[in-house]
C-alpha positions in Angstrom: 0.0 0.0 0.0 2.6 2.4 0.9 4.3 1.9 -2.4 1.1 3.0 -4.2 1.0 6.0 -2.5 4.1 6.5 -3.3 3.7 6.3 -7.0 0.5 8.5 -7.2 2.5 11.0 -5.0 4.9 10.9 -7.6 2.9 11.3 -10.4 1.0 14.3 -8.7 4.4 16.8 -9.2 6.1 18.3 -11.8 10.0 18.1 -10.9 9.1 19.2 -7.6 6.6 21.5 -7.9 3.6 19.9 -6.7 0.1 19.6 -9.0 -1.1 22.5 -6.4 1.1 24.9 -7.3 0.1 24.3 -10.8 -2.2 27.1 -10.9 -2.4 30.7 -11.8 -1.9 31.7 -7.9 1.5 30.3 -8.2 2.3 31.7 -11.7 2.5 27.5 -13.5 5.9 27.0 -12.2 8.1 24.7 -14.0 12.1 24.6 -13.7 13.9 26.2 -17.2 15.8 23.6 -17.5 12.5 21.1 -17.9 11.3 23.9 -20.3 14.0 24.1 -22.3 14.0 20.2 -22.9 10.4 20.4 -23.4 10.9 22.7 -26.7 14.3 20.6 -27.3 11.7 17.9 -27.9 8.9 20.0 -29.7 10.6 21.8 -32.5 13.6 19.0 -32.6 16.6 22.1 -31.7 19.5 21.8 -29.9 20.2 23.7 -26.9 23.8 23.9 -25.7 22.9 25.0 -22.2 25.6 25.9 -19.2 24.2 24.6 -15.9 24.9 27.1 -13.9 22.9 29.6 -15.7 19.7 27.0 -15.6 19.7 26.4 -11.6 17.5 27.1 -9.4 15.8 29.2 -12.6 11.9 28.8 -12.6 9.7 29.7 -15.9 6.1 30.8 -14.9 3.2 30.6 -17.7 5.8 28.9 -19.7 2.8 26.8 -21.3 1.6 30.5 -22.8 5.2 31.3 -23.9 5.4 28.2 -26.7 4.3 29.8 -30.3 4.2 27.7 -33.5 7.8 29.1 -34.4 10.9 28.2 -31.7 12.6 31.8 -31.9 9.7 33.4 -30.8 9.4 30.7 -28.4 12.4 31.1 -27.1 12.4 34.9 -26.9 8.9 34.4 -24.7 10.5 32.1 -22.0 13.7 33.5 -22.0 13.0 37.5 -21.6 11.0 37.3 -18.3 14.6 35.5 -16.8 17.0 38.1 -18.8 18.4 35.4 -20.8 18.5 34.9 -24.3 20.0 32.5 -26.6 22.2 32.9 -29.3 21.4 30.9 -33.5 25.2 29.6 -33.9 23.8 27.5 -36.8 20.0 26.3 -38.3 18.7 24.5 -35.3 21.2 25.3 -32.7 21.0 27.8 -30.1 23.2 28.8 -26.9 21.8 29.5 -23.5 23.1 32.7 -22.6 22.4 35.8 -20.1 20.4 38.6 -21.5 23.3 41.0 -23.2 21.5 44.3 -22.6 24.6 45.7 -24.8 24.2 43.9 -28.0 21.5 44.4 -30.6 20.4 43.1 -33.5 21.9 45.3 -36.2 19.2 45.7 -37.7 17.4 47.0 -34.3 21.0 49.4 -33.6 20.2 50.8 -37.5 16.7 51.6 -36.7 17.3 53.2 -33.1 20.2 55.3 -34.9 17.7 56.3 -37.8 15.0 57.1 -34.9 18.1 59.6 -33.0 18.9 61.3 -36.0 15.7 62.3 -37.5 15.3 64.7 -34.3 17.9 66.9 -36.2 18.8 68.3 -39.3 21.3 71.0 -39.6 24.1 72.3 -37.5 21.5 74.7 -35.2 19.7 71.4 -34.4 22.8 69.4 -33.6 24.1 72.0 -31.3 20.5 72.2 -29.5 20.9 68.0 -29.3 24.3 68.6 -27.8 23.6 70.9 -25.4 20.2 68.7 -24.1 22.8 65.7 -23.7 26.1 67.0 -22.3 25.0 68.2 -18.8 22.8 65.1 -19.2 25.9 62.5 -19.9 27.2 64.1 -16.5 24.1 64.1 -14.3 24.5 60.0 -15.6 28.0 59.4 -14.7 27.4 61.2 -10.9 30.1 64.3 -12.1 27.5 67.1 -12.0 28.9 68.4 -10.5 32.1 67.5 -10.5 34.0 66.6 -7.0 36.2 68.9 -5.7 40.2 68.0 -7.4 42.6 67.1 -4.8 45.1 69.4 -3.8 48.2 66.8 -4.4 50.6 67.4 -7.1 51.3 64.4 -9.5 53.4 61.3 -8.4 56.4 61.6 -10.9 59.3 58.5 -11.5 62.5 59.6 -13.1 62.5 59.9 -16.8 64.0 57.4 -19.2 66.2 58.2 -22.1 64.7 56.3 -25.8 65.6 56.8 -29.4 63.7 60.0 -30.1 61.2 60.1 -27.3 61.4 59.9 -23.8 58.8 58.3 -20.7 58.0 59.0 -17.0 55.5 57.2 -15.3 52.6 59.6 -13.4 50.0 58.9 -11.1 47.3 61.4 -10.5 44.8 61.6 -7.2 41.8 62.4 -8.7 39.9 61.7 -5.7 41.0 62.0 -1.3 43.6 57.9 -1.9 42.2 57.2 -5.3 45.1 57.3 -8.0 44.9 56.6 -12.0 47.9 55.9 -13.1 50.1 56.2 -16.3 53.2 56.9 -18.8 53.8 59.7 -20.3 55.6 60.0 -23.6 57.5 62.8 -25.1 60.1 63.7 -28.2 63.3 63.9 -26.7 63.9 67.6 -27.9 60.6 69.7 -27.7 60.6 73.3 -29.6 57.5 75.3 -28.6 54.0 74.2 -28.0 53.3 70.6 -28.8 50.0 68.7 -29.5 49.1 65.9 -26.6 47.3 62.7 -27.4 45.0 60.7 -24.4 46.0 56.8 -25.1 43.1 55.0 -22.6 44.1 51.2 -22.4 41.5 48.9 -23.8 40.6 45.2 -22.4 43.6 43.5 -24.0 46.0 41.4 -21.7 48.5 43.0 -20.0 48.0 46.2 -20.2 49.2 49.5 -20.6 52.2 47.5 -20.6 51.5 45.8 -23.7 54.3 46.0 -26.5 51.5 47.3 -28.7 50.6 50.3 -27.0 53.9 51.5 -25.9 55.0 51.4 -29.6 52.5 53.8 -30.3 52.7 55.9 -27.6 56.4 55.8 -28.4 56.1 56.8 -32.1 53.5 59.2 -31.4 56.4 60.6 -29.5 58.7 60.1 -32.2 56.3 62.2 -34.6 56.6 65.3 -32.5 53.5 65.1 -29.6 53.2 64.1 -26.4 51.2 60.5 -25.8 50.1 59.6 -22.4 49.0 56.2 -21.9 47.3 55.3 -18.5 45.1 52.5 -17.0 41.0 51.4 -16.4 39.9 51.4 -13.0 41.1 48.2 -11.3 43.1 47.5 -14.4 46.9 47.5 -14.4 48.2 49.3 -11.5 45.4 50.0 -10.3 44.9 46.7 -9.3 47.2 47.3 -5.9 44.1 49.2 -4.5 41.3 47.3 -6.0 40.3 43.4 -7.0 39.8 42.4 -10.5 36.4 41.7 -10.2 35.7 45.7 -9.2 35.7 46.6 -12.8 33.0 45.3 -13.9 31.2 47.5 -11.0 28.8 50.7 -12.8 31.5 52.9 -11.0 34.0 52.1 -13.1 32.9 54.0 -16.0 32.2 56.9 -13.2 35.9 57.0 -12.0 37.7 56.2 -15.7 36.2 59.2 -16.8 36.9 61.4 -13.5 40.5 60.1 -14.4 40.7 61.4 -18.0 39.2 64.9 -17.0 42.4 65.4 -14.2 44.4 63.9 -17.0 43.6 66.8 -19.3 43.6 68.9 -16.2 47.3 67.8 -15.6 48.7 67.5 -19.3 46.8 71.4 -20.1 49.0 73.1 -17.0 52.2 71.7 -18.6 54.0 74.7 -20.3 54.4 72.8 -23.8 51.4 71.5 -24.4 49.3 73.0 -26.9 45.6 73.6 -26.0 44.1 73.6 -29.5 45.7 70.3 -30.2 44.2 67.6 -27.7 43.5 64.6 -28.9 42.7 61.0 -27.4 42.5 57.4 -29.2 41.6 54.0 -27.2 40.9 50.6 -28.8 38.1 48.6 -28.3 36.6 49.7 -24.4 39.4 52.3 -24.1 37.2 53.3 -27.9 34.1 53.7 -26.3 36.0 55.9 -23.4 37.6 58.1 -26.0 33.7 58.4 -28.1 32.1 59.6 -24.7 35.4 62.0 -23.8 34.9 63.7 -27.0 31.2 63.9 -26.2 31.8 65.4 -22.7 34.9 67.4 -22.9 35.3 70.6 -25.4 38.8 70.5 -24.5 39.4 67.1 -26.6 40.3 68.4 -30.4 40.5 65.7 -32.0 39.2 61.9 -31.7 40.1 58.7 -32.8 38.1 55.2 -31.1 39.6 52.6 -32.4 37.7 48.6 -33.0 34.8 49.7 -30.8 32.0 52.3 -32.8 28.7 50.8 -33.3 25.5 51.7 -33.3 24.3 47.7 -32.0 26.7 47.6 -29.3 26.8 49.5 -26.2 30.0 47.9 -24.8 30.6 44.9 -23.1 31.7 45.7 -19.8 30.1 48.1 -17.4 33.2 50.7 -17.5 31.6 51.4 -20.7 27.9 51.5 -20.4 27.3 50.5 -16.4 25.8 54.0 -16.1 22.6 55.4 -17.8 24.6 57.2 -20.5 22.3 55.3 -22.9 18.9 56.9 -21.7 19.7 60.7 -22.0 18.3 62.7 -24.5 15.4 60.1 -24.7 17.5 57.5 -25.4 21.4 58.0 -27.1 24.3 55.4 -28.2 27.7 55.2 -29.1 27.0 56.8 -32.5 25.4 59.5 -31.8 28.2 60.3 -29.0 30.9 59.8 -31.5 29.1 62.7 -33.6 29.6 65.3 -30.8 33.1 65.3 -31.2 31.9 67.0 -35.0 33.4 69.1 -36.3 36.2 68.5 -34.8 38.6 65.6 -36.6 37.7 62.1 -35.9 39.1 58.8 -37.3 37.2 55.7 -37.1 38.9 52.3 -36.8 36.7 48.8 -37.7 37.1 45.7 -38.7 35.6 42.3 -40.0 35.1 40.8 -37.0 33.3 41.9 -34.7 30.5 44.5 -33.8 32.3 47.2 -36.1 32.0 44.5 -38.9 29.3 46.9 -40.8 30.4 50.4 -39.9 30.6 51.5 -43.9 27.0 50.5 -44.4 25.0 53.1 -42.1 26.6 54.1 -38.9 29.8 55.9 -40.7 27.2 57.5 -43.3 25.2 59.3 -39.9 28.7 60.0 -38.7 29.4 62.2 -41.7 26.6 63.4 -42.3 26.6 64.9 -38.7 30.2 66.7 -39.7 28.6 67.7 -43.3 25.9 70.2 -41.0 29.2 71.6 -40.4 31.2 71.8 -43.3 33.7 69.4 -41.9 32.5 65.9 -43.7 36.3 65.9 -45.2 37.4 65.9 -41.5 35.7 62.7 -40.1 37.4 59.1 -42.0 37.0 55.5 -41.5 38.9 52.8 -42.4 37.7 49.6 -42.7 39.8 46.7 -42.5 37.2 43.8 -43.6 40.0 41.1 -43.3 41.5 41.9 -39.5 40.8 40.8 -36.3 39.7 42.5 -32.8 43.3 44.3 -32.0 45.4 47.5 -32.4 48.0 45.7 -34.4 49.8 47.7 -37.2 46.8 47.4 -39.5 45.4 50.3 -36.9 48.7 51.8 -35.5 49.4 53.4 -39.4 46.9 54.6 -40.2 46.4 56.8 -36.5 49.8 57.8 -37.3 48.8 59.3 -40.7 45.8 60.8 -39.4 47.9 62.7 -36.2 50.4 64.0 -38.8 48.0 65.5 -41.2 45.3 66.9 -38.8 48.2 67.8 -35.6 51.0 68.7 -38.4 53.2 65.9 -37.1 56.3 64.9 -38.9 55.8 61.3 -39.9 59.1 61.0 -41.8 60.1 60.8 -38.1 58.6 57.3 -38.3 59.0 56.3 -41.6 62.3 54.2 -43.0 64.0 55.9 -46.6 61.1 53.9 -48.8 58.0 55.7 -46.9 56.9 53.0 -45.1 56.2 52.9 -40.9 59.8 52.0 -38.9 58.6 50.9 -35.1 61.7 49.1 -34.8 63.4 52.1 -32.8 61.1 51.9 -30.1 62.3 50.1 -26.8 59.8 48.0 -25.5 60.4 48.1 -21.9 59.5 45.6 -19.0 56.8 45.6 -16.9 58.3 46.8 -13.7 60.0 49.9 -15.7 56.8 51.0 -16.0 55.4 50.9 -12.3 54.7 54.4 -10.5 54.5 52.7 -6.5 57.5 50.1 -7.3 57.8 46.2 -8.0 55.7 45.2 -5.3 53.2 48.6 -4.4 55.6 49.2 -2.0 55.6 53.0 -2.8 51.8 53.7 -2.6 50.9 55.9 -0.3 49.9 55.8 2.8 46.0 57.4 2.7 45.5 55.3 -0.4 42.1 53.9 -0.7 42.0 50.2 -0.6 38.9 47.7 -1.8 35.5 49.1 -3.4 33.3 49.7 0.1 36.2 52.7 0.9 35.9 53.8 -3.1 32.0 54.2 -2.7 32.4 55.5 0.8 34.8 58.4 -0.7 33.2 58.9 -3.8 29.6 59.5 -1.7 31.4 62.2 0.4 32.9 64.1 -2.6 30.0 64.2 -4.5 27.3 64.9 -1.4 25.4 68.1 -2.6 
């Protein structure tokens, strides 16, 4: 008898949720995972699906979510959870979380079309400017802006190089925060030069990366002054904060706090020229230089690199963890990119990933936005269909071109006796060389912040209205 019981007790629950929860009171409960086998079976689809990102998941109505077609399916179960899946191939589908950053191209294309149309000429773009600026700040928690520490710069002893020199800086931008960098410069510097932002991307290793401090160096070598610095919790920054902090909203707050005290510091230097500011990042150190130029009027000149798209927000929340997106009624990446107008601006894409279609329709809005001023000749793309996600030489060359003619750089500087681009006179240096508070953070001081709870702690008192 008990064993009967048993059975019917088993046959009264639907992987443990009992037939009495099956009701609308309790929503239909089912586990995803169960659902997802469920239209496995129905529309004969593979699912590659990650356990972890299944358990303990629970689908409610799912029997309303199923449609005669699987992707709409899909799309009906999954949205409620903020997962998605991903068509790899006809039939096949990944499990994935809900990527609030990527869009369907088509989708980006249509929410670009819908920006534009609410201007047409220059007058209209400088209204839509002026709406989002104070906007993009009110968004990032920097309106206004916290007070600057009094603190001058952290300074190492400068290093002799073929043509160029480097120092390594860190800058307090906030009471024990510090963002810290190199700073490049020609060895012999006649008059006021032109300075160039070089925000690290999410590439291994760094600011320390042979890549970037060959074109910092030759950047140098052409007659400007390139400083190259870290994200938040990123490179050196890592002695005050985990890894893991970066992907925290704040990080997007305090990157751009940093580059504002960078120009801050690199504008009081007695060579720099103010009407020749530029700044170029790959990939999320792109999307940081796009919304620089969009917030700062001291930037002259722009050039994101492997990152524009009007489909992708940016992967990681140091570029869109804050509600930069939503002002103006709703912005992107684009439409920042075109504030930099008329201004000169160089955009970098490639085959192979979300820049993959930049000539089709997001570099057409871009110019059009500088043709309102007069300026289309002053905005270029160059689109290397065959190339990977980097900042390789493929990228490197032509931002070297694009300095010289726009800054008045002397690229013969770079350039071996048949015309073409020389990097092998740059010394790539070590790791530790490159260190502001020594080999093992010995050197940081004392009323440094350390971990993320002291960050928001600081950050709430500096910004408290």
């Amino acid at each position: 008898m008990k064993k009967v019981l048993f059975l019917l007790s088993g046959l009264m629950t639907v992987a443990g949720f009992s037939q009495a929860q099956q009701n609308s009171d309790a929503g239909y409960p089912k586990p995803l995972k169960d659902v997802l086998n469920e239209i496995i079976g129905r529309y004969h689809v593979k699912i590659k699906i990650d356990e972890k990102l299944v358990k303990d998941k629970t689908v409610k109505y799912a029997e309303w979510a199923f449609r005669p077609d699987v992707d709409q399916t899909l799309a009906n179960v999954l949205m409620p959870l903020n997962m998605k899946v991903n068509k790899e191939a006809p039939g096949v589908y990944k499990l994935k979380e809900y990527e609030y950053y990527n869009w369907p191209v088509e989708d980006g294309w249509k929410e670009l079309d819908r920006i534009a149309s609410q201007y047409h000429d220059k007058a209209g773009f400088e209204e839509r400017k002026a709406l989002l600026r104070p906007q993009l700040y009110a968004a990032l928690q920097l309106s206004p802006l916290p007070a600057k520490p009094a603190s001058a710069p952290i300074i190492t002893p400068k290093r002799v190089y073929d043509g160029y020199t480097v120092e390594n800086i860190a800058i307090e931008i906030l009471p024990g925060l510090y963002i810290n960098g190199s700073l490049y410069k020609p060895a012999k510097i006649k008059g006021k030069i032109p300075v160039v932002l070089s925000p690290d991307g999410h590439w291994d290793k760094q600011r320390y990366r042979a890549d970037c401090q060959i074109r910092c160096a030759n950047i140098a070598r052409m007659g400007a002054m390139a400083y190259s610095y870290d994200l938040f919790a990123w490179g050196e920054s890592l002695l005050q904060f985990k890894s893991e902090d970066h992907r925290r909203s704040l990080a997007q707050t305090v990157q751009t706090l940093g580059a504002i005290r960078i120009l801050d510091y690199v504008l009081s230097l007695k060579e720099t020229d103010p009407t020749r500011v530029g700044i170029s990042g790959g990939s999320g150190g792109g999307s940081h230089t796009a919304l620089m130029g969009a917030l700062d009027e001291r930037l002259t000149l722009t050039a994101p690199v492997v990152s524009m798209s009007s489909y992708f927000y940016g992967g990681c929340p140091c570029e869109s963890g804050m509600p930069i997106a939503q002002c103006g009624g709703g912005s992107d990446n684009m439409e920042l990119s075109a504030m930099a107008a008329p201004h000169p601006q160089l955009l970098i894409s490639d085959g192979s990933d979300w820049t993959q279609h930049m000539p089709e329709h997001d570099f057409p809005y871009i110019k059009k936005v500088y043709g309102y001023y007069g300026a289309a000749d002053l905005v270029e793309n160059v689109h290397l269909p065959n190339d990977k996600h980097d900042f390789g030489p493929s990228k490197r060359i032509p931002l070297y071109k694009f300095l010289a003619k726009n800054f008045h750089l002397d690229l013969k500087a770079v350039q071996d006796k048949d015309g073409n681009i020389d990097e092998s006179h740059v010394t790539v240096e070590k790791e530790p060389a490159m260190y502001v508070f020594g080999d093992k953070g010995e050197k940081l001081p004392a009323g440094a912040i350390h971990g993320f709870d002291q960050l928001e702690k600081v950050f709430a008192a500096a910004t408290k209205k």
